[in-house]
C-alpha positions as CSV (number, residue, x, y, z in Angstrom):
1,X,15.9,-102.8,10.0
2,X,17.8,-99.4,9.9
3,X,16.0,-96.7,11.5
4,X,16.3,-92.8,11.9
5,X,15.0,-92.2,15.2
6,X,13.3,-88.7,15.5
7,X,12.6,-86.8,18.5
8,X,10.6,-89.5,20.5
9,X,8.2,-88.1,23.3
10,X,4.9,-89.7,24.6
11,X,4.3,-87.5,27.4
12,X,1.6,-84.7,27.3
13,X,0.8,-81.7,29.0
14,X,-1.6,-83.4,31.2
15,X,-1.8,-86.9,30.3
16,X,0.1,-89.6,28.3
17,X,-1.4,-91.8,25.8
18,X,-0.7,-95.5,25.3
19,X,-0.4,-96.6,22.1
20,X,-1.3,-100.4,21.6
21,X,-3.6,-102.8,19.1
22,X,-5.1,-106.1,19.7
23,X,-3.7,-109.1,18.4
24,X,-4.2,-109.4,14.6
25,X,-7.4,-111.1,13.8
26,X,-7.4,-113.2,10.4
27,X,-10.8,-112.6,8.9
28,X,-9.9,-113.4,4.7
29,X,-8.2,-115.4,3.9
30,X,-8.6,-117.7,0.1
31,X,-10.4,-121.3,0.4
32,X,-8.5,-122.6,-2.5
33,X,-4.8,-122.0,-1.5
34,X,-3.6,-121.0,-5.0
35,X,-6.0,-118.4,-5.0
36,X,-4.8,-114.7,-4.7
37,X,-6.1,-112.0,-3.3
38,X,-6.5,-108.5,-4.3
39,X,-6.9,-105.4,-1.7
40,X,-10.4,-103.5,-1.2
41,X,-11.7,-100.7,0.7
42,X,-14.2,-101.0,3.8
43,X,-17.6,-99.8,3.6
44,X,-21.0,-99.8,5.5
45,X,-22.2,-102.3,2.5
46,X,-25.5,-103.5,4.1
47,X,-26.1,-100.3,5.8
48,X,-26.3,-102.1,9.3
49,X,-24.2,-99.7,10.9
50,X,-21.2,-101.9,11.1
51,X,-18.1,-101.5,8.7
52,X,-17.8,-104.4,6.0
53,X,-14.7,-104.8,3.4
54,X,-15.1,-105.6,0.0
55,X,-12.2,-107.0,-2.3
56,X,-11.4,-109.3,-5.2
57,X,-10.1,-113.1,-5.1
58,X,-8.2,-114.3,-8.7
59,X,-9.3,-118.6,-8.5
60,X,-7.3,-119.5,-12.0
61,X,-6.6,-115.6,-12.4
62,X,-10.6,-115.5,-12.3
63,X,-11.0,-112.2,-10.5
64,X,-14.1,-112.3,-8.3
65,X,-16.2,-109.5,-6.2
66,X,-16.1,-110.7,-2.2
67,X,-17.3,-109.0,0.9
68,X,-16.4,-109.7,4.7
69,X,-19.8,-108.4,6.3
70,X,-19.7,-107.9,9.8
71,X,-21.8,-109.8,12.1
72,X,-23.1,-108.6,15.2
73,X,-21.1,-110.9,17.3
74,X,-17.8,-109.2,15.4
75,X,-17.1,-112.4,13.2
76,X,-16.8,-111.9,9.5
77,X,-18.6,-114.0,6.6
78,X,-17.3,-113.9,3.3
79,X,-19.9,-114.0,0.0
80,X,-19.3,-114.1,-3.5
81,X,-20.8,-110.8,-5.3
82,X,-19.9,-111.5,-8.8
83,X,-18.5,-113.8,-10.8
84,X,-16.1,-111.3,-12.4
85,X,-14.3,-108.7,-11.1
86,X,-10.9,-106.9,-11.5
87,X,-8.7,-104.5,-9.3
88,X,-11.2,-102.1,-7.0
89,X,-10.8,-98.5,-7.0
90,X,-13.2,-96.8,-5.5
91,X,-16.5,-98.8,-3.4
92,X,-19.6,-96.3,-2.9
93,X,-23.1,-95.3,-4.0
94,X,-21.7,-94.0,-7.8
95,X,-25.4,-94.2,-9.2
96,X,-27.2,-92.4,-6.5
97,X,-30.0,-95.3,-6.3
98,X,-29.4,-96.3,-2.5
99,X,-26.8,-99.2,-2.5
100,X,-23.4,-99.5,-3.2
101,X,-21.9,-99.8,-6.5
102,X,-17.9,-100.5,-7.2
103,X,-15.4,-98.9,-9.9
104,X,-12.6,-101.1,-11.0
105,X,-9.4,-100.5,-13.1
106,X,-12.1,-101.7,-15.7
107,X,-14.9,-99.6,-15.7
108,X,-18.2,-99.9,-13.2
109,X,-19.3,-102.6,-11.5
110,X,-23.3,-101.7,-10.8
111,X,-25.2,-103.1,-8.1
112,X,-28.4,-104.8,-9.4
113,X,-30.0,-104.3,-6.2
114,X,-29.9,-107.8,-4.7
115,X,-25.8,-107.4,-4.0
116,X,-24.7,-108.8,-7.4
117,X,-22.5,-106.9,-9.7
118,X,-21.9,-106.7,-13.6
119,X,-19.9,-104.7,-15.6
120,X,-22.3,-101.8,-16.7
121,X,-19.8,-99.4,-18.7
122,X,-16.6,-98.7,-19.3
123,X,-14.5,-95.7,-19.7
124,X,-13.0,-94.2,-23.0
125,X,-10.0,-93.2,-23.8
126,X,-9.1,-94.1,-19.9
127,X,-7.0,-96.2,-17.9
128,X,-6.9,-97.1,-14.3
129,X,-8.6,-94.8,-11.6
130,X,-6.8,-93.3,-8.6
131,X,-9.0,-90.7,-7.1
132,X,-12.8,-89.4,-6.6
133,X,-14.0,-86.3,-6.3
134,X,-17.5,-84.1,-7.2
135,X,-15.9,-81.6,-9.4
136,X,-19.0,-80.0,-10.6
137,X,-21.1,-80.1,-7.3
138,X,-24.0,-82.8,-9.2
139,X,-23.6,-85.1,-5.6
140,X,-22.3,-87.5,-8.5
141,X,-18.6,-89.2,-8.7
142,X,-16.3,-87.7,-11.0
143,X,-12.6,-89.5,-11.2
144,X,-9.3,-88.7,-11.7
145,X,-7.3,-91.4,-13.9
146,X,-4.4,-91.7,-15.9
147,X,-4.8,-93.1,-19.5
148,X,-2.6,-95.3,-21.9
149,X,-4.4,-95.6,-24.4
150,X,-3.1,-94.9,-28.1
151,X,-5.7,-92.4,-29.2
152,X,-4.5,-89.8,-25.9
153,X,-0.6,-90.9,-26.9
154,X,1.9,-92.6,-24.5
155,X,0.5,-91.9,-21.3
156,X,-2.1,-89.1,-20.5
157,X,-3.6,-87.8,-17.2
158,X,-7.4,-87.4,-17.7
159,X,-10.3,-86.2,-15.4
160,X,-13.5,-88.0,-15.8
161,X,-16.9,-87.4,-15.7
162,X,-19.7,-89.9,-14.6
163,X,-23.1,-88.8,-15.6
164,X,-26.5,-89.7,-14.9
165,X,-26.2,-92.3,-17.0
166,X,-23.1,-94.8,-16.5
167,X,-21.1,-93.6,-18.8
168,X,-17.6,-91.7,-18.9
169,X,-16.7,-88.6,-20.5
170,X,-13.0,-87.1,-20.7
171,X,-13.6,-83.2,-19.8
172,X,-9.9,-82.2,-19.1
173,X,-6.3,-83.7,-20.7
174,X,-3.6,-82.3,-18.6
175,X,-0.3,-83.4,-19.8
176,X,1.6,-85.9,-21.9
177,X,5.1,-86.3,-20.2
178,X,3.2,-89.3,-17.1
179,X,4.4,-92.6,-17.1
180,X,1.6,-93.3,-14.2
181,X,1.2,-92.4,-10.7
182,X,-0.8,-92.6,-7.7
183,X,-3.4,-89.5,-6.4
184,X,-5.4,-88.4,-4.0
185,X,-8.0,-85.6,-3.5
186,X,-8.7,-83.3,-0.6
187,X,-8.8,-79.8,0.2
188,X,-5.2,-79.7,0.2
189,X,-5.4,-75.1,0.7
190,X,-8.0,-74.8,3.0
191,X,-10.1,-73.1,0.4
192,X,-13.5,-74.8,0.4
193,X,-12.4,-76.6,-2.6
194,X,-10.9,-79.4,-4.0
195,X,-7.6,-80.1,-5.0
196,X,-5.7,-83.1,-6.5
197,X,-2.6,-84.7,-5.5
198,X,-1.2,-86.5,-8.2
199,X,1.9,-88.5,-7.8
200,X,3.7,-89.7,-10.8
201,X,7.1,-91.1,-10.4
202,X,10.0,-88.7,-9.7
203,X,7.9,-85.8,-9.0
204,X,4.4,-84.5,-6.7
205,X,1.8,-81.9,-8.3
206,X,-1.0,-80.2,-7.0
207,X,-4.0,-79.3,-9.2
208,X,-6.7,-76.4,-8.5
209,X,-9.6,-77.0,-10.5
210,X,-11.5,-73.9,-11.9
211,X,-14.4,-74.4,-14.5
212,X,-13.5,-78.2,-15.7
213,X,-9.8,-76.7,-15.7
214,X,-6.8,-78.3,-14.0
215,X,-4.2,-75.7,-12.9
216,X,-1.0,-76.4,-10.9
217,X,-0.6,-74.4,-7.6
218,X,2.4,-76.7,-6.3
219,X,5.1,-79.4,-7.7
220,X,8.0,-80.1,-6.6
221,X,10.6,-82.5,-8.8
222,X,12.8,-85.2,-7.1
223,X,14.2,-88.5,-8.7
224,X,13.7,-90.4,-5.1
225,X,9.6,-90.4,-5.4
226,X,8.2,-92.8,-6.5
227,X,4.1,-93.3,-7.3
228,X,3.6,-96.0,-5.0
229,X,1.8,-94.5,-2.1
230,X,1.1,-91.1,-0.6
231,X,-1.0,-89.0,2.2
232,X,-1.9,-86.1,3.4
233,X,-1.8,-85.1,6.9
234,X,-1.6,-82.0,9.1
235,X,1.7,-83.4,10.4
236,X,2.5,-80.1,12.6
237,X,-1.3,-79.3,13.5
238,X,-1.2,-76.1,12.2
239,X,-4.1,-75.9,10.2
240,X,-2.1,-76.6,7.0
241,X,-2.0,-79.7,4.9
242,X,1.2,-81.1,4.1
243,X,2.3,-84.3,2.4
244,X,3.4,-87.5,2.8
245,X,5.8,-89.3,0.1
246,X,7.9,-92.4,0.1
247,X,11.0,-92.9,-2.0
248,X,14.1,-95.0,-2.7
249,X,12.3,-97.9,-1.6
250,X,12.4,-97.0,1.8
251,X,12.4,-93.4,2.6
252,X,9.2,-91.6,4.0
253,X,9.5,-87.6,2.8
254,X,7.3,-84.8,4.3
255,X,6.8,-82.5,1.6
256,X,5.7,-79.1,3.9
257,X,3.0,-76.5,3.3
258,X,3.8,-73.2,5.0
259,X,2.5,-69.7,5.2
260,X,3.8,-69.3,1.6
261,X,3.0,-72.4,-0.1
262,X,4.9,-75.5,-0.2
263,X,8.5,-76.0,0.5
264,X,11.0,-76.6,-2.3
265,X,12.4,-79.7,-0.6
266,X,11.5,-82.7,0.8
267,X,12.1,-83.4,4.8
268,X,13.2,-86.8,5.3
269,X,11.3,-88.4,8.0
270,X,12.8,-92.3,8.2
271,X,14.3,-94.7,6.7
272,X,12.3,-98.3,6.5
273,X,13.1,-101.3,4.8
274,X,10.6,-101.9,1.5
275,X,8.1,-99.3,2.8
276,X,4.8,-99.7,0.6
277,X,2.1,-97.7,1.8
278,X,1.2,-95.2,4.4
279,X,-2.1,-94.5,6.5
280,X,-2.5,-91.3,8.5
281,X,-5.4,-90.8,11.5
282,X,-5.1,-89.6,15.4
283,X,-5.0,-93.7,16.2
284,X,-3.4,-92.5,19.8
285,X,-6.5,-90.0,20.2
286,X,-4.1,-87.6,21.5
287,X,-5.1,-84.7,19.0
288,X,-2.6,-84.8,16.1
289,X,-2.1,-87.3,13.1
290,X,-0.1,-90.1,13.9
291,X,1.2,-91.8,10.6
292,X,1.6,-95.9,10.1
293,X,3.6,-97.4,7.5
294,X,3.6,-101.5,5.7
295,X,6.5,-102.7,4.6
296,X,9.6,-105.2,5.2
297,X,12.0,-107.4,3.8
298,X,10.6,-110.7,3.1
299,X,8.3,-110.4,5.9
300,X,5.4,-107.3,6.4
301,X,5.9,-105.2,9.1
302,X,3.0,-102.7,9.9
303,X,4.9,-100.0,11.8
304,X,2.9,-97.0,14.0
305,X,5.1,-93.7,14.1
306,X,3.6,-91.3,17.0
307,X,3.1,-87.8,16.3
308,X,4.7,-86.0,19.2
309,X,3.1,-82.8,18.4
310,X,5.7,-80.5,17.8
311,X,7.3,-81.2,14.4
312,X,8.9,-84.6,15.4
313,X,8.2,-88.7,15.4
314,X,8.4,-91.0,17.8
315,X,10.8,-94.2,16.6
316,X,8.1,-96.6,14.9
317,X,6.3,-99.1,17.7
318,X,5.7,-102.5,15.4
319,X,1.7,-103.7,15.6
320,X,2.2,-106.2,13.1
321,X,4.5,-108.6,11.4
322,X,3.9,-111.8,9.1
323,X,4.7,-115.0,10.7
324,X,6.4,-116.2,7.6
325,X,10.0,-115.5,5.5
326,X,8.0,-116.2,1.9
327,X,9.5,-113.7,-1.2
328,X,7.7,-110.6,-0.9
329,X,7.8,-109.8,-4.6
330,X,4.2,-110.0,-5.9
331,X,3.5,-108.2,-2.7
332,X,6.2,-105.4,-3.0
333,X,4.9,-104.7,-6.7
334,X,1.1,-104.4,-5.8
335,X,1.2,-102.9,-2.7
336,X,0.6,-99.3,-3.7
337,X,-3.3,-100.7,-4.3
338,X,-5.0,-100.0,-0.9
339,X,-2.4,-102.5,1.5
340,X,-3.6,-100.5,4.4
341,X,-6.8,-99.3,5.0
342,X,-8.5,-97.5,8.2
343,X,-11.7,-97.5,9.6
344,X,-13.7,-97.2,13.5
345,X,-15.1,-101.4,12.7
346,X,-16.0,-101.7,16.6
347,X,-18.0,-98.1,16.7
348,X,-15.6,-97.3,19.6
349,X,-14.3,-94.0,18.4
350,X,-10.9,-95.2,17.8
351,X,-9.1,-95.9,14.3
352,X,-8.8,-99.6,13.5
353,X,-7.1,-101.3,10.9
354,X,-7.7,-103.5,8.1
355,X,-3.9,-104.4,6.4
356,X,-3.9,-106.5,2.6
357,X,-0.8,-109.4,3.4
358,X,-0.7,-110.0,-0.4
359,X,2.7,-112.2,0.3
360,X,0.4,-115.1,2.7
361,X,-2.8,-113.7,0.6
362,X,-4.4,-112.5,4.3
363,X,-6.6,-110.0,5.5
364,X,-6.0,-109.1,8.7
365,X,-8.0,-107.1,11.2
366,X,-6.1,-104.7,13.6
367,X,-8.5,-103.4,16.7
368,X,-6.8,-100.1,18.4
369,X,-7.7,-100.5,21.6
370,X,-5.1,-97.3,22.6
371,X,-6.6,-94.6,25.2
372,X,-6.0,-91.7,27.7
373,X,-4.4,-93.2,30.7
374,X,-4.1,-90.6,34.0
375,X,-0.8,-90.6,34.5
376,X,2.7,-92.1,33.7
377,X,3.2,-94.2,36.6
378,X,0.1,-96.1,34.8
379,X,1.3,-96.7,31.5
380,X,2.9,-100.3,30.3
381,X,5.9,-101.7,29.6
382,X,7.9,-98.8,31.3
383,X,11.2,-99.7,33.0
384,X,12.9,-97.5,36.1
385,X,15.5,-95.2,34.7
386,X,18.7,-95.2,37.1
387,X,20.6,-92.1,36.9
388,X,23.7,-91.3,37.6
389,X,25.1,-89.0,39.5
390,X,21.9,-88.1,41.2
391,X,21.5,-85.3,42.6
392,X,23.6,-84.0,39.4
393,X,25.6,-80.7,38.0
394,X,26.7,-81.4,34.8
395,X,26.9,-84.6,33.0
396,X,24.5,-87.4,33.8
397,X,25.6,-91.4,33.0
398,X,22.5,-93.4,31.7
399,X,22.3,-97.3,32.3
400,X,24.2,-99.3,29.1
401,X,21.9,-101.1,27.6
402,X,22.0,-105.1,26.2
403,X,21.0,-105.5,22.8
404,X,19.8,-101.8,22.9
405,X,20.8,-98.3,22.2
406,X,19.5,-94.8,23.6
407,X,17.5,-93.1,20.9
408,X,16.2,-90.2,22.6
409,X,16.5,-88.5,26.2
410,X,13.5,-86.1,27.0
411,X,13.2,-84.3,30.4
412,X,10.1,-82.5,31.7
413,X,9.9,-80.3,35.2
414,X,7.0,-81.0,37.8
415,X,4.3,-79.4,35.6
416,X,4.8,-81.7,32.9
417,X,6.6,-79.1,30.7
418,X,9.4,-80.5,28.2
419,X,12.1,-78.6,29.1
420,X,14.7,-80.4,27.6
421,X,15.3,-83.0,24.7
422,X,18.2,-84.5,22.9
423,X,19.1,-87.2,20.7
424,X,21.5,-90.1,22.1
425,X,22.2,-91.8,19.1
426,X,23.9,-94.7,21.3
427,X,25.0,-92.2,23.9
428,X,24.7,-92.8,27.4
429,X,25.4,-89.5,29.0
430,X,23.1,-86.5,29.2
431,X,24.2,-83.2,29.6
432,X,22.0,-80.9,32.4
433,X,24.3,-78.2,33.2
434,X,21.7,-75.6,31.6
435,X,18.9,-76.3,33.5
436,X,17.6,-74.6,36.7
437,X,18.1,-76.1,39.7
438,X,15.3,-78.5,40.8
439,X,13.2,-82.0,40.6
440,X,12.5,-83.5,37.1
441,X,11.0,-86.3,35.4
442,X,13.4,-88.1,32.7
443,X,11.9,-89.8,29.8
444,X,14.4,-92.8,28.3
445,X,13.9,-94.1,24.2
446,X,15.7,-97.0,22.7
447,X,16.0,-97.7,19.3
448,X,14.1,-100.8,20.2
449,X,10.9,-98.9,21.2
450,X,11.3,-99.1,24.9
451,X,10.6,-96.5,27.6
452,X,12.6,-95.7,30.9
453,X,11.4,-92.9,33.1
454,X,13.5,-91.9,36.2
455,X,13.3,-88.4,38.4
456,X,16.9,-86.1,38.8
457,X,17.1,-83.9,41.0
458,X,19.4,-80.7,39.2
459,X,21.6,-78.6,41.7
């Protein structure tokens, strides 16, 4: 898999973080092997305080309603809901009458109280939902959708209104010229309000919404995105949302908000084979949003890319790949729809994982069991770094490397400070003439994920 390794730092001011998830636990997976499984979201569904998933299974192209509750002892059951069912979009309370309800590509699913769902209405004039949002302030769902039917022309994107009553209303028709797309809602400004990010193919709009009215604040045009997945994160921790895009079937783009709005180009963050879908939370608990991406050729690889704080990634540590080399396509076309989901499942305070293997028709279940360790001699799976000459002047000669390469070089004084990083790009010398005489600590990437840490001392 090609890579473009980034800056690539683990060590903090005062402490590192290790970065590291249990082995994958299978907990869905179809009783009748030539049923296929559709992705879901996790919920709280019983209210027990334990995190649940609901999803849909297709026996004979059947769809069904499932759930995985949560046991006490951390095993999953799996119970039918329905007997019909389509693609989930959205799982919450939509009807305000204490349990949860589910909306589907289809329309809304409502709970009859006792855990078993039938369609109750469906939209007009609307196609598939993407996003949720209370755009009138009523404590009541509204959607975001985009529309193929005839009546609204070709394709239309549509806001939605759901009412005391389950029914859908269109209150706003932005535009004619989307073929489709993929959104998500958040306060994108920081201006107490919500926004939508809505991303059709070859291009990425923001919408303000002012009395039922869409307006776009931000869009930028670029034939490499494509609809299948995006995210927003705070990638710089600087109080400003940016966003995450994919493209080219394997590019992730940072699209950047700054102190004047958004940037007019995208930032190219890596390169991954197939990427599908991205997931952003702090899953090292180190303060900033660390990013993870599925994808793969053939087989799924669920990749975690550090946030190093300061504008950069770490090169991607791997917490997941499928056991098998089946054809991925089914699961490269559907894996916009929820392949990675997050959630604390444990009540541990840490970011888990639940990842959708559509190509084996798995769910899998990814504990992060990552944490503050004191100091680096603690942390695992790091190798001595031999330098050479040591004490040094000028150029330094690092180890060569079987099977590997050097990514990235960083070096830090006594205090813990970076004072110094470069990219090696297969390199093995370093080049210290510039720095103050004195003892430092020498951090060692490869583009294979491992770390080295030796001490120079600079004269």
């Amino acid at each position: 898999m090609k890579r473009i390794t980034l800056f690539y730092l683990l060590l903090l001011p005062c402490y590192l973080v290790s970065q590291s998830f249990a082995a994958p636990l299978i907990i869905g997976t179809p009783v009748d092997v030539s049923t296929r499984l559709q992705a879901g979201f996790p919920v709280d569904f019983n209210q027990d305080g334990r995190l649940d998933y609901v999803y849909t299974e297709n026996p004979s192209f059947i769809p069904q309603f499932y759930l995985l509750e949560q046991n006490a002892d951390f095993s999953f059951s799996r119970i039918q809901l329905s007997a019909n069912g389509t693609t989930i979009v959205s799982v919450s309370d939509i009807d305000a009458d204490d349990d949860i309800d589910i909306l589907t590509t289809n329309g809304l699913y409502e709970n009859d109280g006792n855990d078993f769902f039938a369609l109750a209405t469906q939209p007009t004039d609307a196609g598939a939902f993407f996003a949720s949002l209370d755009i009138n302030n009523d404590q009541q769902a509204d959607y975001f959708t985009f529309s193929n039917q005839s009546v609204l022309g070709d394709r239309l994107a549509v806001l939605i209104s759901l009412p005391d009553e389950p029914t859908f209303d269109v209150i706003s028709r932005l535009r004619d010229d989307i073929s489709g797309g993929f959104a998500l809602v958040d306060d994108i400004l920081h201006d107490e309000e919500v926004e939508i990010l809505s991303v059709p193919e070859d291009e990425a709009v923001i919408y303000t919404i002012e009395s039922d009215t869409l307006s776009i604040v931000a869009q930028i045009l670029d034939p490499r995105i494509e609809e299948r997945a995006a995210a927003i994160i705070d990638f710089e921790g600087d109080g400003d949302q940016d966003i995450l895009l994919v493209g080219n079937f394997q590019d992730l783009y940072l699209w950047r908000q700054q102190a004047d709005g958004f940037a007019d180009n995208l930032e190219t963050l890596g390169n991954f084979e197939r990427l599908t879908d991205i997931d952003v939370s702090d899953f090292d608990l180190d303060g900033d949003q660390d990013i993870v991406t599925t994808g793969g050729q053939g087989q799924l690889e669920v990749l975690l890319h550090e946030n190093l704080g300061n504008g950069d990634l770490a090169p991607p540590v791997t917490l997941y790949t499928t056991p098998s080399q089946k054809i991925a396509f089914f699961f490269y076309a559907n894996a916009h729809k929820n392949q990675v989901q997050q959630g604390d499942f444990n009540d541990d305070g840490k970011t888990d994982l639940i990842v959708f293997v559509a190509q084996n028709d798995e769910i899998i279940y990814l504990e992060n069991t990552s944490g503050p360790i004191s100091s680096l001699s603690e942390a695992t799976n790091v190798q001595p770094l031999v330098l050479s000459p040591n004490p040094a002047r000028g150029l330094v000669q690092l180890p060569s490397l079987e099977f590997d390469q050097w990514s990235v070089i960083a070096i830090y004084n006594q205090q813990g400070q970076l004072v110094q990083q470069s990219t090696a790009e297969g390199s093995n010398q370093l080049l210290v003439s510039n720095l103050p005489m004195g003892s430092y600590i020498v951090l060692g990437y490869t583009e294979k994920g491992q770390v080295y840490r030796g001490n120079l001392l600079k004269q």
